[in-house]
C-alpha positions as CSV (number, residue, x, y, z in Angstrom):
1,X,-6.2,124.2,10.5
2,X,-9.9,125.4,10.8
3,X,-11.2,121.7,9.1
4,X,-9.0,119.9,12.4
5,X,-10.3,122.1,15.0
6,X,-13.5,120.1,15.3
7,X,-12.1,116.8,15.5
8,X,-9.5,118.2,18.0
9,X,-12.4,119.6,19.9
10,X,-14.2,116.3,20.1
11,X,-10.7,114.2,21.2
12,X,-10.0,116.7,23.8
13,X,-13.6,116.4,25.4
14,X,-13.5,112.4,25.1
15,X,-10.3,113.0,26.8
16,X,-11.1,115.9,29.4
17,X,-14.5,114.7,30.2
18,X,-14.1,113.8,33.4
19,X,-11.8,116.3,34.5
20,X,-14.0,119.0,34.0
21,X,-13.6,122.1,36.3
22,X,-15.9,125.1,35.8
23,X,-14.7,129.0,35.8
24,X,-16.6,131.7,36.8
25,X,-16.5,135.3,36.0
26,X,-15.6,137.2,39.8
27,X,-15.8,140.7,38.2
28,X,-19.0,141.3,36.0
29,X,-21.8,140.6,39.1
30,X,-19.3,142.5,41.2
31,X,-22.0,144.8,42.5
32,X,-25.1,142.7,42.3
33,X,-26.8,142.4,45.3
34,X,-27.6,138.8,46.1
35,X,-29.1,136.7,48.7
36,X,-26.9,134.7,51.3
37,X,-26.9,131.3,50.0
38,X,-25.1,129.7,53.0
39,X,-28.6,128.7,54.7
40,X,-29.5,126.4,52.2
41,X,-26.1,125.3,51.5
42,X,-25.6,124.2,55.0
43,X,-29.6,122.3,54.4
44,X,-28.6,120.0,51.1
45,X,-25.1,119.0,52.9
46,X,-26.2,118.3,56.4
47,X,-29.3,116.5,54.8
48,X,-26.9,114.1,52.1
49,X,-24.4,113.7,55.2
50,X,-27.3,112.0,57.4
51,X,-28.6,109.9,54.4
52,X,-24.8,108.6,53.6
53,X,-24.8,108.2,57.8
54,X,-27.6,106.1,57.6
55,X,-26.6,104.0,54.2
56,X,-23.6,103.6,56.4
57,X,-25.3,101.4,59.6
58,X,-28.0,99.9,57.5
59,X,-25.4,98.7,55.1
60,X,-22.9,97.5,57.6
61,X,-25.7,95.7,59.7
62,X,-26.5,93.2,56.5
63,X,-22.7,92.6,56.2
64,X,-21.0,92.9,60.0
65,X,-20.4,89.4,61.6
66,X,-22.3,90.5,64.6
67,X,-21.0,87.6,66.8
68,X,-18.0,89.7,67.2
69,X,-19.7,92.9,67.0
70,X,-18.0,94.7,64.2
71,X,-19.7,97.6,64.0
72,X,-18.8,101.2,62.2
73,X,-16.5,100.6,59.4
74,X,-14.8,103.5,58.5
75,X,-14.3,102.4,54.7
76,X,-17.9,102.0,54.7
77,X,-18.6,105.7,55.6
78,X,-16.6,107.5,53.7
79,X,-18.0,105.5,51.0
80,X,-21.7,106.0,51.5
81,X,-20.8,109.4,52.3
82,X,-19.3,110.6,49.3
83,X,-22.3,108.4,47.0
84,X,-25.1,110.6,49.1
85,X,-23.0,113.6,48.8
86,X,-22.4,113.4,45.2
87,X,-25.8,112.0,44.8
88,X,-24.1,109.4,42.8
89,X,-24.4,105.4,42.4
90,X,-21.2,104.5,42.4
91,X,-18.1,106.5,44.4
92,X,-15.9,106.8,41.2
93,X,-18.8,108.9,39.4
94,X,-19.5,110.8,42.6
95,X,-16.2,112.0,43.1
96,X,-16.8,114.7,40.2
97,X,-16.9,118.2,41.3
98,X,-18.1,119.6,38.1
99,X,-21.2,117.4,38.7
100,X,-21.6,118.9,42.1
101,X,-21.1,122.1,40.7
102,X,-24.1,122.0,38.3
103,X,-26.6,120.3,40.8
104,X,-26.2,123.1,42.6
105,X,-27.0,125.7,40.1
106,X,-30.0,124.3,39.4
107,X,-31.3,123.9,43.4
108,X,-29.6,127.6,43.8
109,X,-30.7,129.1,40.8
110,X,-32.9,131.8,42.2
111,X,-29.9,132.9,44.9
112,X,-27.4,132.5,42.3
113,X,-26.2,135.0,39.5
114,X,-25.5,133.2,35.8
115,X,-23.3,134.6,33.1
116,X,-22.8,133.4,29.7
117,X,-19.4,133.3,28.6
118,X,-19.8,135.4,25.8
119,X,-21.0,138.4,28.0
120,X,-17.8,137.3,30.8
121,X,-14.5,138.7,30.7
122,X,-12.9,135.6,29.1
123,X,-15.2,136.3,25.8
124,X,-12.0,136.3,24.0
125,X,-10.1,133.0,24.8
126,X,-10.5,130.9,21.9
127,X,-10.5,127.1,21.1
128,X,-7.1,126.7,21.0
129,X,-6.1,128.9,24.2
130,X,-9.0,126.8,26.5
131,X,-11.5,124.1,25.0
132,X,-12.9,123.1,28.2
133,X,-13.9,126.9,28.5
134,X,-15.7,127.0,25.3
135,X,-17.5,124.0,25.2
136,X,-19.0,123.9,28.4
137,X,-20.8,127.5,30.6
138,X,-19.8,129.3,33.4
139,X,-20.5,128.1,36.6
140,X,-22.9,130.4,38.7
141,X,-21.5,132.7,41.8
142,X,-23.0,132.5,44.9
143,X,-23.1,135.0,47.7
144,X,-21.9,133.1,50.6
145,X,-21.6,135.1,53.7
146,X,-21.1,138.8,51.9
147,X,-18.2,136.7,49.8
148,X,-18.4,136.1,46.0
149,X,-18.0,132.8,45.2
150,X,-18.3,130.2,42.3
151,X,-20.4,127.3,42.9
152,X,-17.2,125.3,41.1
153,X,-15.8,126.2,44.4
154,X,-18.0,124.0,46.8
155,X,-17.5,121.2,43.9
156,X,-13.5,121.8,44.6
157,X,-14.2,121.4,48.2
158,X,-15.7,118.1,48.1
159,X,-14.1,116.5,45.6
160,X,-10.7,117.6,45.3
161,X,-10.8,118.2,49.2
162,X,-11.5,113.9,49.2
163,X,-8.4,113.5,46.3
164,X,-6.3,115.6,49.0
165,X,-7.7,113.4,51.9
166,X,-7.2,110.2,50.2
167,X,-3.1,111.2,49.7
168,X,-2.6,111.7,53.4
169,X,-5.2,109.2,54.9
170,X,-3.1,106.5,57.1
171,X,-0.2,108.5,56.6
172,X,1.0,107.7,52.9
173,X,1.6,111.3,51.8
174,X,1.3,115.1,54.3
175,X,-0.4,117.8,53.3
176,X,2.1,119.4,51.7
177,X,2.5,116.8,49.2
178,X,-1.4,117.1,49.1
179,X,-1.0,121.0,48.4
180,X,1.5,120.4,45.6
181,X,-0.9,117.5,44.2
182,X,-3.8,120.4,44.1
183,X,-1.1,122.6,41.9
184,X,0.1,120.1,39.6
185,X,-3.8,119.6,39.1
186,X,-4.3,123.6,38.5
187,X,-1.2,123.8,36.4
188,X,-2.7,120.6,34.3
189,X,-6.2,119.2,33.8
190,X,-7.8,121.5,36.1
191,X,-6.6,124.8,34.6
192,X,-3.6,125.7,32.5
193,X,-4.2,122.6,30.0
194,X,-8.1,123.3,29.8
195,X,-8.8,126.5,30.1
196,X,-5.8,128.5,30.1
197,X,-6.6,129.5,33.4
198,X,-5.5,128.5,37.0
199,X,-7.2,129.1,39.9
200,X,-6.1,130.6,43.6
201,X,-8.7,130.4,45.0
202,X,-9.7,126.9,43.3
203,X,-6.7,125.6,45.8
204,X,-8.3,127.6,48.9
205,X,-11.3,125.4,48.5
206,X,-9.4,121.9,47.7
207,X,-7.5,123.1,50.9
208,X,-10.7,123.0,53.3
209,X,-12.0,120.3,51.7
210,X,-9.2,118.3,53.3
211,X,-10.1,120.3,56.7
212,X,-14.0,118.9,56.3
213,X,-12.9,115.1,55.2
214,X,-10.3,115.1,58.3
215,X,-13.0,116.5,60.8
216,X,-15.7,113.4,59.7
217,X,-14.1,111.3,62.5
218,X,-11.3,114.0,63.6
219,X,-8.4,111.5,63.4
220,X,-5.5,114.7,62.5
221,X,-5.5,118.0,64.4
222,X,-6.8,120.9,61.8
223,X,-3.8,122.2,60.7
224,X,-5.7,125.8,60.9
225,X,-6.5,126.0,64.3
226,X,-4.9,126.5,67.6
227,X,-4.0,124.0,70.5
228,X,-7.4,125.1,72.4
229,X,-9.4,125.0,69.7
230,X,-8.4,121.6,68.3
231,X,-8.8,120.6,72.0
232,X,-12.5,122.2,71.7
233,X,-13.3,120.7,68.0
234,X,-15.8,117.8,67.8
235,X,-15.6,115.1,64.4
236,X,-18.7,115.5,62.8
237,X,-19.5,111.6,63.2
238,X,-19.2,109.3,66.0
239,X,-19.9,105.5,66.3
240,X,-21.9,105.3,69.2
241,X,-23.3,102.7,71.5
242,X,-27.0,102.0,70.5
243,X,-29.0,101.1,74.2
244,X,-32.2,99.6,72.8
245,X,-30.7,98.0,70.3
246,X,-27.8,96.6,72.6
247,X,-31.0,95.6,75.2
248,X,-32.6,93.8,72.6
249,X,-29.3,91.7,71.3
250,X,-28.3,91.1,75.0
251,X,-24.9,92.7,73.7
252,X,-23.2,95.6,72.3
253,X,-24.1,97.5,69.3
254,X,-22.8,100.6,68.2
255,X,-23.6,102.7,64.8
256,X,-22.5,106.0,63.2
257,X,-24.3,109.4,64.7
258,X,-24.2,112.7,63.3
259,X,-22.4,114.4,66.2
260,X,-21.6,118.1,64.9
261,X,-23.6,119.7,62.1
262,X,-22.0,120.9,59.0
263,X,-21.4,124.5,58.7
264,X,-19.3,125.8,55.4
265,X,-19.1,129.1,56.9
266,X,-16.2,127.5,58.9
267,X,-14.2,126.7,55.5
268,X,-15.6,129.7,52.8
269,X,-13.8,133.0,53.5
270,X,-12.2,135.8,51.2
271,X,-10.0,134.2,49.7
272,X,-12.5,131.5,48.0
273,X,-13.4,134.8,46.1
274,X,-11.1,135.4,42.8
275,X,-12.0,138.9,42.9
276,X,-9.2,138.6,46.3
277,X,-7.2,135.6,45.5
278,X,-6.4,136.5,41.5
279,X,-6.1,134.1,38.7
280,X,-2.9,133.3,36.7
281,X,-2.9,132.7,33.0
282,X,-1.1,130.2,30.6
283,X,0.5,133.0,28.3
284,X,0.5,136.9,28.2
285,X,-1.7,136.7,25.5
286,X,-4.7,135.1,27.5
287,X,-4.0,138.1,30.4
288,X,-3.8,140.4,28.1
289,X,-7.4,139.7,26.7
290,X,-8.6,139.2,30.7
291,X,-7.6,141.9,31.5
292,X,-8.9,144.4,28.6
293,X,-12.1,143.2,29.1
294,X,-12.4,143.4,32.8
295,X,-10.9,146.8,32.4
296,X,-13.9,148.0,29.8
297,X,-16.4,146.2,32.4
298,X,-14.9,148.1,35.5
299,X,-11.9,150.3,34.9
300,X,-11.5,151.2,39.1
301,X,-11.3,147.3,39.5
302,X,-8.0,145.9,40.7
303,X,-7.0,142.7,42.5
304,X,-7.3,141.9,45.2
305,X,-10.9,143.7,45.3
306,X,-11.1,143.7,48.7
307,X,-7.2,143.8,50.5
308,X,-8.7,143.0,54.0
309,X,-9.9,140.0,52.9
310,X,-6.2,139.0,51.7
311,X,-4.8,140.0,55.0
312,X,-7.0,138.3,57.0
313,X,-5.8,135.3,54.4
314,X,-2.8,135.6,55.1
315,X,-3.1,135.5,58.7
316,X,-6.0,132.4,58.7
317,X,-3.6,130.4,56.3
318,X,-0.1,131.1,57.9
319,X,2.4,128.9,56.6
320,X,0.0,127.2,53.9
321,X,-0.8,130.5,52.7
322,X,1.9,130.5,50.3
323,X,0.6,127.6,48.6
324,X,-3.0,128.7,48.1
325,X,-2.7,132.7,47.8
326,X,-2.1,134.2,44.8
327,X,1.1,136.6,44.5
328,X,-0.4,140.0,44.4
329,X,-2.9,138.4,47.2
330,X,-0.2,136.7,49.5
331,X,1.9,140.5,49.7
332,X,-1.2,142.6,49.9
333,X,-0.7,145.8,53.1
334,X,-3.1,148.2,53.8
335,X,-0.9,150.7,52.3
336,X,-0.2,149.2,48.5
337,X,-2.3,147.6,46.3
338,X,0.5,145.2,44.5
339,X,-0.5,145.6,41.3
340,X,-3.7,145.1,39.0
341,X,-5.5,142.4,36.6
């Protein structure tokens, strides 16, 4: 058995390699004091939305039949925006999270805190339990507005957030479909099948990643806000009428504008924190290892950390909160902590 578990290691990465979806440990750094990295979040997103904005125009301007002034393709946005924000080539090799997720480590790498998964909680999950755990490192958490989040989740955000856009964009699938999508996902190549471990708050994120590919050109209401404020909310792109250039053709021209800057502090909350929204695990035997070692790193720690923060979950996500809270998160009260790691 020992003499196969190479060659099974090396199918399963040949296999898995592009499904690749970090972890992070939530519990160890759970009193480090780190800097807000939302600041320069918000910088490298706004700045790779304007360059896919402006790939956009200059792209369609070499292509558009201009006699009858087809301007702003949609395709051709979301397109150029996903290559910039991916910093990819091609949209199929940009539409990795896990390569997201480790770009940012290394342009956050002094906010960030980095933990080597023999000095994590899931020290003892073997081979067998979760290869894609052991062959690759923990992703790096973040503080993001006083919540502790893995940089895995921003990759989740993006590029699962697209996946669950693409389902429901010109109607072919809702968002509930999309939302089961994400947990087939978790319960397969994403979690159960790779690591052993699947990820709450892993679906948070995938969730407001839908919220930031529907506000791009604002074509849905966002399913998390009220009448007023959907009345109030502004797409972050518009495809405007371009004066000097429409003087100088003698007709109209339009072109994408950046219309509403990015913020992720409208999307990143509590429950993007695993410390809050808890982990499952494959088997008994994987929680049973967790949850040893996260008692011998902090024996006063149970889940959620921080019950506010699931209450206020609960209340942000309403009726979707069932299908991106976990258990012990989704019945948290004031008065009872439901139950520990």
């Amino acid at each position: 058995m020992l003499k196969l578990l190479p060659i099974f290691i090396i199918i399963s990465f040949l296999v898995f390699q592009d499904s690749f979806a970090a972890e992070i440990d939530s519990v160890t750094p759970r009193k480090l004091k780190l800097d807000n990295s939302l600041t320069i979040i918000n910088t490298i997103f706004n700045q790779r939305m304007q360059e896919g904005i402006e790939k956009a125009n200059a792209k369609h301007g070499d292509i558009a039949d201009k006699e009858k002034n087809e301007f702003c393709d949609e395709e051709v946005l979301y397109t150029e925006l996903r290559k910039a924000i991916f910093q990819s080539f091609t949209v199929s090799w940009g539409l990795k999270g896990y390569d997201l997720d480790k770009q940012l480590r290394i342009l956050l790498a002094r906010k960030s805190y980095s933990l080597s998964l023999n000095d994590s909680i899931y020290r003892d999950i073997n081979y067998l339990e979760g290869f894609s755990l052991n062959i690759k490192e923990l992703s790096d958490v973040v503080n993001i507005n006083n919540h502790l989040i893995g940089l895995d989740k921003v990759g989740h955000f993006f590029a699962e957030g697209w996946k669950y856009f693409e389902l429901t964009h010109n109607k072919k699938h809702n968002i509930y479909q999309a939302l089961k999508w994400g947990k087939q996902q978790e319960a397969g190549k994403f979690g159960y099948t790779t690591t052993g471990i699947f990820s709450f708050a892993d679906l948070v994120a995938n969730f407001n990643g839908w919220r930031f590919w529907n506000r791009l050109l604002l074509k849905e209401r966002d399913p998390l806000k009220g009448a007023i404020a959907n009345l109030l909310n502004r797409p972050y792109i518009q495809c405007e009428i371009q004066i000097i250039d429409s003087i100088k053709n003698k007709k109209m021209v339009k072109a994408w504008e950046y219309n509403s800057r990015f913020d992720l502090s409208e999307y990143a909350d509590g429950a993007w924190d695993e410390g809050n929204n808890c982990n499952s695990y494959e088997d008994p035997i994987i929680e049973e290892k967790v949850t040893l070692r996260i008692h011998n790193i902090a024996s006063d720690f149970t889940c959620p950390f921080i019950v506010e923060e699931c209450l206020a979950a609960q209340e942000r996500y309403g009726d979707y909160a069932k299908h991106v809270l976990h258990p012990y998160c989704l019945t948290a009260t004031q008065d009872h902590l439901p139950g520990t790691w």
